[in-house]
C-alpha positions as a Markdown table, in Angstrom:
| # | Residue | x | y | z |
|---|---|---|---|---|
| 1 | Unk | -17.6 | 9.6 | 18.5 |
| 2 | Unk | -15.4 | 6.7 | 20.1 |
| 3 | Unk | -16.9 | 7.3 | 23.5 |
| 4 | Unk | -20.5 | 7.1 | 22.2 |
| 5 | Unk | -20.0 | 4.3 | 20.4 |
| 6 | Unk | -18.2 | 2.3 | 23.7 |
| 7 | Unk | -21.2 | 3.7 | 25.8 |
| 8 | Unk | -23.7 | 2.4 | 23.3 |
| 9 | Unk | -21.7 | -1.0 | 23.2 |
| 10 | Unk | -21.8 | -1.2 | 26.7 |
| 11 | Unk | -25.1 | -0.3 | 27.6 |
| 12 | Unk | -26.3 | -3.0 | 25.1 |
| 13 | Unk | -24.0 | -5.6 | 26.9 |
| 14 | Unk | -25.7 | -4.5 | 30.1 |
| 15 | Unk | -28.7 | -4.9 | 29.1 |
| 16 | Unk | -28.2 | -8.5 | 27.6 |
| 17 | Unk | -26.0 | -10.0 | 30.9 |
| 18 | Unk | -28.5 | -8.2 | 33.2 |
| 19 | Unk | -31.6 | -10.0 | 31.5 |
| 20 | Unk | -29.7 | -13.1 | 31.6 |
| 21 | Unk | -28.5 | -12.7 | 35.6 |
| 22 | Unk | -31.9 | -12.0 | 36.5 |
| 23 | Unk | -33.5 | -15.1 | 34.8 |
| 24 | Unk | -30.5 | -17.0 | 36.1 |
| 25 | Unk | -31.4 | -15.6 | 39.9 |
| 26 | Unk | -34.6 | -16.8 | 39.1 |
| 27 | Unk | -33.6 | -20.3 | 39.0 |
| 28 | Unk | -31.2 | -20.1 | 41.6 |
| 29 | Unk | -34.0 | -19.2 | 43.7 |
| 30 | Unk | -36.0 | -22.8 | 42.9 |
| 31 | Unk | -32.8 | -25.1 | 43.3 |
| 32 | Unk | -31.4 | -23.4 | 46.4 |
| 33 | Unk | -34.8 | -23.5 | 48.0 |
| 34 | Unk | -34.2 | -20.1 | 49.6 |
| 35 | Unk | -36.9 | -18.1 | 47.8 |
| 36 | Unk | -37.4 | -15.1 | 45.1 |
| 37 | Unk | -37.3 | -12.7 | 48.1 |
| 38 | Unk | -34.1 | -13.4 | 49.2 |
| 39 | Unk | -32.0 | -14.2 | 46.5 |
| 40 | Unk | -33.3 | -10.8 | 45.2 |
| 41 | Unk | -32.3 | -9.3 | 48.2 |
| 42 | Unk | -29.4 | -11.0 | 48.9 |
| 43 | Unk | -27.9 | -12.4 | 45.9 |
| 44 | Unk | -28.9 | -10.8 | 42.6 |
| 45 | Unk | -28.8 | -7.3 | 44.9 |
| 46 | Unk | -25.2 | -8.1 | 45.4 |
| 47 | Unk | -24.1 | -9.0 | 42.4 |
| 48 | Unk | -25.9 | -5.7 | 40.9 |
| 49 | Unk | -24.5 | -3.7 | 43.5 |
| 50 | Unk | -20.8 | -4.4 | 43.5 |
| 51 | Unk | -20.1 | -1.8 | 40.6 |
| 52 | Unk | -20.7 | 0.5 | 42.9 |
| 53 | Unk | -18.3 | -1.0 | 45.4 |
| 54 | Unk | -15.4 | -1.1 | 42.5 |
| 55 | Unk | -16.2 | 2.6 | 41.5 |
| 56 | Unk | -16.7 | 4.2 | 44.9 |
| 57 | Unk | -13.3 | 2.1 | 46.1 |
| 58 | Unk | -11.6 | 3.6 | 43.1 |
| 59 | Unk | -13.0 | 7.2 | 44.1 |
| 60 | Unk | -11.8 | 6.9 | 47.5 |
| 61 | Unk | -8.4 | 5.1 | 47.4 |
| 62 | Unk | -7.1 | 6.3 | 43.8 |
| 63 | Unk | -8.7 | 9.8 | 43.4 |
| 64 | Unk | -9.2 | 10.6 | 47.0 |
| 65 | Unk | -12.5 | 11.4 | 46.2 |
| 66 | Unk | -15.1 | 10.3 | 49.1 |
| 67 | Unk | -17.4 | 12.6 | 48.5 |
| 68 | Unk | -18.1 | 11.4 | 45.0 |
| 69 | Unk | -18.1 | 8.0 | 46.2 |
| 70 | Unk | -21.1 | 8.7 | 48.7 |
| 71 | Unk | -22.7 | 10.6 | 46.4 |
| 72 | Unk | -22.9 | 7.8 | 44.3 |
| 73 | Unk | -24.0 | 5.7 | 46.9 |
| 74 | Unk | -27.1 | 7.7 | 48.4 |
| 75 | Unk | -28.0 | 9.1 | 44.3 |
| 76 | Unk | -28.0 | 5.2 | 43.5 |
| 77 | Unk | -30.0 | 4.3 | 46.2 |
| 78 | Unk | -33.0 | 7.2 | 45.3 |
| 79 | Unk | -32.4 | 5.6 | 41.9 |
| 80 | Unk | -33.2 | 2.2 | 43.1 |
| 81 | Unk | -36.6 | 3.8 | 44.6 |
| 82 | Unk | -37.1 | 5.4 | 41.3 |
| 83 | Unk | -37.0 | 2.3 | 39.8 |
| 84 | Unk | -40.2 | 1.0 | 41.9 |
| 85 | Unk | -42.5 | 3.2 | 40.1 |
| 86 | Unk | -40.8 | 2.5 | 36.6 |
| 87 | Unk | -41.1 | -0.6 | 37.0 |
| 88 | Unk | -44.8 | -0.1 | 38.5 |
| 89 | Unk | -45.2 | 1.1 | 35.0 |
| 90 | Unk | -44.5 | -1.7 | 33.2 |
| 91 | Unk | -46.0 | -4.4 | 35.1 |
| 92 | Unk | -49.3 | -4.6 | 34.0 |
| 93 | Unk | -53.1 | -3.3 | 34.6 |
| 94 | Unk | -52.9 | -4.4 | 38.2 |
| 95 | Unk | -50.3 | -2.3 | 40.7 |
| 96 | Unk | -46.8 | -4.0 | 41.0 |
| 97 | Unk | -46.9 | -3.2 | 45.1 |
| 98 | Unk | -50.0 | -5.2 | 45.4 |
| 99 | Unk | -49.0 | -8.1 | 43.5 |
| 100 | Unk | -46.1 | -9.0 | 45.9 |
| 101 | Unk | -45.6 | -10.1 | 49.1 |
| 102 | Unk | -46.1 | -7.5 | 52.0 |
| 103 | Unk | -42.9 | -9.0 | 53.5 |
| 104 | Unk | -40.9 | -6.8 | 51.7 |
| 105 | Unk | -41.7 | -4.5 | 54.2 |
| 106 | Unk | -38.8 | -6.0 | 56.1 |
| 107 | Unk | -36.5 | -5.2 | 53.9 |
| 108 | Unk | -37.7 | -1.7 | 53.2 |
| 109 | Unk | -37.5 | -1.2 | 57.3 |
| 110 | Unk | -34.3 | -2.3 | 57.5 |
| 111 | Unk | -32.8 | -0.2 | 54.3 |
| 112 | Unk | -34.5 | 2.9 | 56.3 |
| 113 | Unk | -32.5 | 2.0 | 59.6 |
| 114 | Unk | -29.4 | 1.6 | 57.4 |
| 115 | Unk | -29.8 | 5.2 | 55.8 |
| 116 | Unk | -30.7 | 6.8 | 59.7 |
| 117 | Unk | -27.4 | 5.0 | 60.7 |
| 118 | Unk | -25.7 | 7.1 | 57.3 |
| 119 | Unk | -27.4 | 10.8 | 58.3 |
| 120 | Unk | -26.3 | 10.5 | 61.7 |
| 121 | Unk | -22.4 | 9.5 | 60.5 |
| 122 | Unk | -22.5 | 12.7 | 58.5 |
| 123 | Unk | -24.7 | 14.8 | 61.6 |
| 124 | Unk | -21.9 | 13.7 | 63.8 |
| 125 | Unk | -19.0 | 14.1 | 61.9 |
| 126 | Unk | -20.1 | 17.8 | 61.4 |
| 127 | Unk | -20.2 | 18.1 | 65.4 |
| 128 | Unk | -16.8 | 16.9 | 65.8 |
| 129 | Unk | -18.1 | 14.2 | 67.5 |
| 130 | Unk | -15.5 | 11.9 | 66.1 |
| 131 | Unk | -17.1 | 8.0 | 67.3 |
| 132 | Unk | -14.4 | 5.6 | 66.0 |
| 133 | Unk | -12.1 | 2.8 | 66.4 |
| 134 | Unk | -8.7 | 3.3 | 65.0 |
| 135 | Unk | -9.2 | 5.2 | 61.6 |
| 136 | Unk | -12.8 | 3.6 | 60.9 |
| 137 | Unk | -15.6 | 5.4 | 62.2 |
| 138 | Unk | -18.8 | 3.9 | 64.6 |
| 139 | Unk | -21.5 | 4.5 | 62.0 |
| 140 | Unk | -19.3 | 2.2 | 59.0 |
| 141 | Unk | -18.8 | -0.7 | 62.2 |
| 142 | Unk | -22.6 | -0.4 | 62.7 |
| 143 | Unk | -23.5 | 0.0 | 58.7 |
| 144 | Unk | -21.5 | -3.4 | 58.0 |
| 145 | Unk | -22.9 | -5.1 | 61.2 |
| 146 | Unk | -26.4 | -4.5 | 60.3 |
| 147 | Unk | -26.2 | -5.7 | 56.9 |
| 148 | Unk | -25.0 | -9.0 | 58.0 |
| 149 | Unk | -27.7 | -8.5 | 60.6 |
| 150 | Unk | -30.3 | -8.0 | 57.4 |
| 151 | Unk | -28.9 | -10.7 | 55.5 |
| 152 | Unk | -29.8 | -13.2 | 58.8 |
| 153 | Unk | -33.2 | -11.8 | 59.2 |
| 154 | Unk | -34.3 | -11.9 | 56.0 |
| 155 | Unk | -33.2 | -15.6 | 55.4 |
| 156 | Unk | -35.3 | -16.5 | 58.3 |
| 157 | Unk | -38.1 | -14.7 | 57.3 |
| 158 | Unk | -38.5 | -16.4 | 53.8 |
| 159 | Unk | -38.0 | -19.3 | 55.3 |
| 160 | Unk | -41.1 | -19.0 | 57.8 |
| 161 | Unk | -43.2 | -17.6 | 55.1 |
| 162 | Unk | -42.0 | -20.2 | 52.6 |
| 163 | Unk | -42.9 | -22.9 | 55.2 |
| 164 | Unk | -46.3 | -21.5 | 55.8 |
| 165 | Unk | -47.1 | -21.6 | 51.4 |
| 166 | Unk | -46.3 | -24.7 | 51.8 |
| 167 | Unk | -48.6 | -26.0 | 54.0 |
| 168 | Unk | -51.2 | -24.6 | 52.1 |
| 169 | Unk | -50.2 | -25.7 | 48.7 |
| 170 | Unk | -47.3 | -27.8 | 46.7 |
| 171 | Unk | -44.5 | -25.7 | 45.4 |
| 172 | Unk | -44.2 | -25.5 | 41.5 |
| 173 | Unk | -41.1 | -26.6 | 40.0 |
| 174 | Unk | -40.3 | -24.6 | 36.8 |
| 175 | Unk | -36.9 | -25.6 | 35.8 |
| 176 | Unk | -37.0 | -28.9 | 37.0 |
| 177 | Unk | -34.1 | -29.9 | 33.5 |
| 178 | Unk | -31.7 | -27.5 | 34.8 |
| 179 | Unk | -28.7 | -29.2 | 37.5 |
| 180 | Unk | -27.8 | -26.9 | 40.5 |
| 181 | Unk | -24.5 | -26.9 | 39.8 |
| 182 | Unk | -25.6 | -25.3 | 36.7 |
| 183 | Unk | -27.8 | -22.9 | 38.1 |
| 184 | Unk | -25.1 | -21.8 | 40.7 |
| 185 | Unk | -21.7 | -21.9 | 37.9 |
| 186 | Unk | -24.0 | -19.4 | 35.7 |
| 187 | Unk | -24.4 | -17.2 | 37.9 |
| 188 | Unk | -21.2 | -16.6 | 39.4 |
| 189 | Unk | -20.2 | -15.9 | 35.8 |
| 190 | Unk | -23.1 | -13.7 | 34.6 |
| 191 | Unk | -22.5 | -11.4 | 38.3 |
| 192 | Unk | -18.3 | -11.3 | 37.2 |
| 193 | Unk | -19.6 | -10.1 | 33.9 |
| 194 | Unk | -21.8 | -7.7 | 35.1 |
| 195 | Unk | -19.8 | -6.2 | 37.6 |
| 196 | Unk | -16.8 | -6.5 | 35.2 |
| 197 | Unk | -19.3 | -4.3 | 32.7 |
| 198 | Unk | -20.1 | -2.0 | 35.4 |
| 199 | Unk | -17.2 | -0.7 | 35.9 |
| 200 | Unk | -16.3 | 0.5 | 32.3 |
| 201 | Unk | -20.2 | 2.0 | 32.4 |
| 202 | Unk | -19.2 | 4.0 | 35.1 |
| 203 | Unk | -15.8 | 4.6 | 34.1 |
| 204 | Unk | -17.5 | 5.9 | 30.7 |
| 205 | Unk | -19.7 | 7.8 | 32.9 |
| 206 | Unk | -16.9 | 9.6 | 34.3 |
| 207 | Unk | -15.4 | 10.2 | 31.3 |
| 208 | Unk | -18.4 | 12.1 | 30.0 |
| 209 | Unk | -18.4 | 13.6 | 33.3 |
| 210 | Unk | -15.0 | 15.3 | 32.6 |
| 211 | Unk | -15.8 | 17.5 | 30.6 |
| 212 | Unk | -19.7 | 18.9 | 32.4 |
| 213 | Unk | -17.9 | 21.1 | 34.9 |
| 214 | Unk | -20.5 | 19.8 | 37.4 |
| 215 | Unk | -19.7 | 19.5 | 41.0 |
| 216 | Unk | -19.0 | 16.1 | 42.2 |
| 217 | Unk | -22.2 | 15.7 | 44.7 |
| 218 | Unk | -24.2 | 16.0 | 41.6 |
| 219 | Unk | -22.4 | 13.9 | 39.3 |
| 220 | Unk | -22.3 | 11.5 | 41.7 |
| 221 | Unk | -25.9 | 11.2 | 42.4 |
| 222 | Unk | -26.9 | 11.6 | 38.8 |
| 223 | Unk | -24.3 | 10.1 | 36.7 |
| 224 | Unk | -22.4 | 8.1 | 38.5 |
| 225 | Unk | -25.6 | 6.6 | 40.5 |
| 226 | Unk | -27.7 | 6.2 | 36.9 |
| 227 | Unk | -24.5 | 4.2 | 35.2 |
| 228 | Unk | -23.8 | 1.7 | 38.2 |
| 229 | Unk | -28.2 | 1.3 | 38.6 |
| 230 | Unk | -28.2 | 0.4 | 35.4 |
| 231 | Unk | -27.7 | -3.3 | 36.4 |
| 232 | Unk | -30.7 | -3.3 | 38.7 |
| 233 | Unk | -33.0 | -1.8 | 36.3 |
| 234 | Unk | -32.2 | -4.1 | 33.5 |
| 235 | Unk | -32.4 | -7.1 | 36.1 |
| 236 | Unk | -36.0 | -5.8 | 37.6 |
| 237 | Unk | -37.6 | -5.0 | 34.5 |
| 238 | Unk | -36.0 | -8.4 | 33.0 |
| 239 | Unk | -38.0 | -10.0 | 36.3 |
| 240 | Unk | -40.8 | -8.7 | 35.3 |
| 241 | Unk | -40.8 | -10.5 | 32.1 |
| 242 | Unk | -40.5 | -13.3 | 34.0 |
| 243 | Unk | -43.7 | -13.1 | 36.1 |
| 244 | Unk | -40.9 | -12.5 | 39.1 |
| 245 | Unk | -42.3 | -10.1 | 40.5 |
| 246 | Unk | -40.8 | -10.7 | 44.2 |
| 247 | Unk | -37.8 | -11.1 | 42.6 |
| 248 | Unk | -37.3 | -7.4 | 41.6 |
| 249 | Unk | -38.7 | -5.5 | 44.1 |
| 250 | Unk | -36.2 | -7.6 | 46.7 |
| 251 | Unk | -33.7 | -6.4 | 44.2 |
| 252 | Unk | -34.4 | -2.9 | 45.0 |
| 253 | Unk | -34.5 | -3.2 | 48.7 |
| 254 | Unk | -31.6 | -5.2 | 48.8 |
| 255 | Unk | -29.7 | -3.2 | 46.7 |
| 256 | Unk | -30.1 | -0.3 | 49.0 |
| 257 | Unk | -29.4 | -2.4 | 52.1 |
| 258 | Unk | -25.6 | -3.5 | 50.4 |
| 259 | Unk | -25.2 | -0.4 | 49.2 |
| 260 | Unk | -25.4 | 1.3 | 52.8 |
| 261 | Unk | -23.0 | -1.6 | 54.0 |
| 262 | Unk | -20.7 | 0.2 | 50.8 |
| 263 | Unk | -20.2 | 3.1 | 52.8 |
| 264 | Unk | -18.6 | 1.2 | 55.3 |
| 265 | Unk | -15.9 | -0.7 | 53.5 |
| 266 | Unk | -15.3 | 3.1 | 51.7 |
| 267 | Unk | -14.3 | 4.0 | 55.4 |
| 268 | Unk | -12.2 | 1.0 | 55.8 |
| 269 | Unk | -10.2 | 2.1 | 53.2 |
| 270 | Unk | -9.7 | 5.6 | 53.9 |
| 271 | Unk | -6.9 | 6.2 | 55.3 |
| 272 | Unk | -6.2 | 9.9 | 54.7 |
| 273 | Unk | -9.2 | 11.2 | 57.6 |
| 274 | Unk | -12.8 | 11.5 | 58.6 |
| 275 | Unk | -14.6 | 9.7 | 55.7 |
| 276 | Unk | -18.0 | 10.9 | 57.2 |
| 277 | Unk | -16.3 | 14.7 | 58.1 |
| 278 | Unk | -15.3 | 14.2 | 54.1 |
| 279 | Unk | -18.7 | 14.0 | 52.9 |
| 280 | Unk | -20.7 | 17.2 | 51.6 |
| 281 | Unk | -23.6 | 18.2 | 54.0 |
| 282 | Unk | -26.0 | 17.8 | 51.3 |
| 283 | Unk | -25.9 | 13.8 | 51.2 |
| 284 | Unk | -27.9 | 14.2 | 54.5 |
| 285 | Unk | -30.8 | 15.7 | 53.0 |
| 286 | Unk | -30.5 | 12.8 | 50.2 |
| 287 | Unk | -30.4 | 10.3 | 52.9 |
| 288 | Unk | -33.8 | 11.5 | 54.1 |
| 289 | Unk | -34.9 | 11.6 | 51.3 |
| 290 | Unk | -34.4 | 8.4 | 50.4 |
| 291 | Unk | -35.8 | 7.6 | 53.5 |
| 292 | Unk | -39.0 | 9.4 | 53.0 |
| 293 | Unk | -38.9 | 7.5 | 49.5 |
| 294 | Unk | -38.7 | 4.2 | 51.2 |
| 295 | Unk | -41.4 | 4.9 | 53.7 |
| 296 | Unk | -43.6 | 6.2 | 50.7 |
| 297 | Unk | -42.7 | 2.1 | 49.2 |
| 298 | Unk | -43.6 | 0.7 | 53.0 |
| 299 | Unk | -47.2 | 3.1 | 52.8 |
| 300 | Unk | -47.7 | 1.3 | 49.5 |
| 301 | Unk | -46.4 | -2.6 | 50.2 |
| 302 | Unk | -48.9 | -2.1 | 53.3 |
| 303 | Unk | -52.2 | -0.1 | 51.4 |
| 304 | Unk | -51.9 | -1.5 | 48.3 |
| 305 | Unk | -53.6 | 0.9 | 46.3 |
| 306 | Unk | -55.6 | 0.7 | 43.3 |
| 307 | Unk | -54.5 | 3.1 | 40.1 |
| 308 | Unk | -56.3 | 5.9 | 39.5 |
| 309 | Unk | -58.7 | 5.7 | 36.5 |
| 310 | Unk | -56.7 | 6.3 | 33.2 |
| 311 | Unk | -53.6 | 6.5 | 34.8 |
| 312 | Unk | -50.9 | 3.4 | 34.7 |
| 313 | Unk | -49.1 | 4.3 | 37.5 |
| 314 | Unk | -49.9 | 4.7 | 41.5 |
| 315 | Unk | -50.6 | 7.3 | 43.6 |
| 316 | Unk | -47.2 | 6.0 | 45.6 |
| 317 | Unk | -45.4 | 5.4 | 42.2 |
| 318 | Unk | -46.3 | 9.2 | 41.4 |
| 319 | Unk | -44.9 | 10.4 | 44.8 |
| 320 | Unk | -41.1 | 8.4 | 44.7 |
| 321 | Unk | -41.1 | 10.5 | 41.1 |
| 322 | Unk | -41.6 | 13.6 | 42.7 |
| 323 | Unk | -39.5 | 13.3 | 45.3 |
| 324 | Unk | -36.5 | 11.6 | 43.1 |
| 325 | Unk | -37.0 | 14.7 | 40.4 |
| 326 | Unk | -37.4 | 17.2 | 43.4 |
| 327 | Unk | -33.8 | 15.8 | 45.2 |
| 328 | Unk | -32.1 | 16.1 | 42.0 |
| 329 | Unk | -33.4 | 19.7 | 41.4 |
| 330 | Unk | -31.9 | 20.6 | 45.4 |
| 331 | Unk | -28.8 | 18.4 | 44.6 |
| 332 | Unk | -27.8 | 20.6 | 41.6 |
| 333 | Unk | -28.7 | 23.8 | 43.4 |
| 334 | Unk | -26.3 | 23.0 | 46.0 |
């Protein structure tokens, strides 16, 4: 009864902080002058992210549990696809893929390069094919570099689209009472909070996990990936509240992007071995999944489809359902 009640408590403190971080992002977004695209990918991702960072650290340093930590990793990062056609639902009549910008294509591409870098770690590491420096493996060096890598690119991107809005019309000032320093003190508080909040969701999460007798890939996709999301799905479907529509799908690429770069710093503290030989075979059939899933988001960024008649979600939006149900269902087999 105590743990319900703590779950519910939580959950609704989640919900409030992650509404209040993603209006926050929103004008941190306008003040900065850096754009809804990549503060959502950058900054709010981060900040909804780093739960999984604490919890997968914990799994790997305290528990010596890797392969839980990547599981949670790879299942939050189908979740995050999963949350495009949930969110698809809820933003109105019109598809949410063809209300924003295509240039989240870019970030899309660069989440799938980041999960091909992840299945061949694992593909190599079951080949004995051992690519490291010291104790930390190629693949983690090359998943931290190209995040940074990411991070650059997409900064200059926004800022050659942003430049070319602007010579075709004035930018709209929305919170034009509201001091910088304000927008940038609240939210470095609201991301501590969230991340603070995170952590005892997940640690909740494990505690219900306990007693399932589940195995740890699938707890780790599901439960653990589904607790430490929860954070982005409040903040995307609190974007689109907000008309920010670019705002929360960078989320979701983004998030994916630093959570790949997770992976990495999960190697740099693993001291006992191989992270990537330490990893159950079956994260590299969620890693293409979620690359398939991604590619699905790129088809529909690029074709922006129309809904069917009578339907309130996309033939896309349908498809990363399928696929997230379907890699759940092979998850739990295994």
């Amino acid at each position: 009864m105590l743990l319900a009640l703590q779950s519910v408590l939580c959950v609704i403190l989640v919900v409030l902080v992650g509404t209040w971080l993603s209006q926050s992002a929103d004008v941190l977004a306008e003040k900065s002058g850096l754009g809804r695209s990549w503060v959502g990918a950058v900054l709010l991702a981060g900040a909804t992210s780093l739960p999984e960072l604490a919890t997968g650290v914990s799994a790997v340093v305290v528990f010596n549990a890797p392969d839980l930590a990547a599981g949670g990793i790879f299942g939050s990062c189908l979740f995050n696809l999963l949350l495009l056609a949930l969110l698809d639902i809820f933003s109105g009549p019109e598809p949410l893929l063809k209300r924003v910008q295509i240039g989240h294509a870019l970030a899309a591409g660069l989440g799938s390069v980041l999960l091909g870098v992840a299945a061949a770690g694992m593909l190599l590491a079951r080949t004995n094919n051992n690519l490291a420096l010291g104790w930390v493996g190629i693949p983690s060096i090359a998943a931290i570099a190209l995040y940074l890598l990411s991070v650059r690119m997409l900064a200059q991107f926004e800022r050659r689209r942003r430049a070319e809005v602007l010579q075709q019309e004035a930018e709209v000032f929305q919170y034009r009472h509201i001091k910088p320093q304000q927008a940038y003190l609240r939210f470095i508080l609201l991301s501590i909070a969230i991340v603070v909040l995170g952590v005892w969701l997940a640690s909740l999460g494990d505690r219900i996990a306990a007693v399932t007798g589940l195995g740890e890939s699938f707890i780790g996709a599901l439960l653990l990936a589904a607790t430490t999301s929860l954070p982005e799905a409040v903040a995307g479907l609190a974007a689109i509240r907000l008309n920010a529509l670019d705002l929360a799908v960078s989320n979701v690429f983004g998030s994916n992007i630093f959570n790949l770069a997770i992976l990495g710093i999960y190697d740099l503290v693993y001291f006992p071995g191989n992270l990537w030989a330490n990893i159950s075979g079956v994260h590299i059939f969620t890693a293409v999944v979620a690359t398939i899933m991604t590619s699905v988001a790129i088809v529909g960024l690029i074709y922006r489809a129309a809904r069917p008649a009578n339907i309130y979600i996309t033939w896309d939006g349908m498809a990363l359902i399928a696929l997230y149900v379907g890699a759940m269902y092979v998850i739990y087999r295994g």
